[in-house]
N, C-alpha and C positions, 0 to 999 in steps of 0.2 A: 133838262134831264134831272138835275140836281132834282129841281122846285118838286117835279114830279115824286120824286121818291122822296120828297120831304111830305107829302102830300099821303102817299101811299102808308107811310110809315104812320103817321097823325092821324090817320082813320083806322089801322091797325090799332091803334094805341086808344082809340076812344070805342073801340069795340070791346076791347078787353075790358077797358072803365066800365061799358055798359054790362057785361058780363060780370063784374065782379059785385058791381050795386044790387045786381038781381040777384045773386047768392046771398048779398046780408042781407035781403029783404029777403 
């Protein structure tokens, strides 16, 4: 369960990274 929402959270968080890279660019 844990893993999972460590998981969940880690692809939330690189989504956002991809989102923010496209805004400086």
């Amino acid at each position: 369960m844990f893993f999972y929402h460590t998981r969940r959270t880690c692809i939330l968080f690189y989504c956002i990274m991809q989102m923010v890279l496209f805004e400086s660019n």
